[in-house]
Phi, psi and omega in degrees: 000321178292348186280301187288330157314314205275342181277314206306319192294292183288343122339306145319307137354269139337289199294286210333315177287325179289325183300305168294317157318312174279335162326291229275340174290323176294355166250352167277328205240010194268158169292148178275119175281149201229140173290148164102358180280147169316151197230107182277116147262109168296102188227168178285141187289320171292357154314124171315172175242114179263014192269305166353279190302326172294340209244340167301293174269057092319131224232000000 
């Protein structure tokens, strides 16, 4: 049982050390946000528009 806690620790371990390795590539290597830059949300052009709808059933 003491074997496997101890494999289990060092697991935790690993992943906790790959997470942080991908934080700091993602922050060293990310685009710099500036205030007031545009934030692009992608959507299909042919998605409905539920704002119609939402403002419609309202009472």
């Amino acid at each position: 049982m003491k074997r496997i806690a101890t494999w289990a620790l060092y697991g935790v371990g690993a992943l906790a050390i790959a997470y942080l390795a991908l934080y700091a590539y993602a922050a060293f290597t990310g685009r710099d946000l500036q205030p007031g830059d545009p934030i692009h949300i992608f959507r299909k052009p042919d998605a409905p528009s539920y704002s119609v709808l939402s403002t419609s059933l309202r009472a």
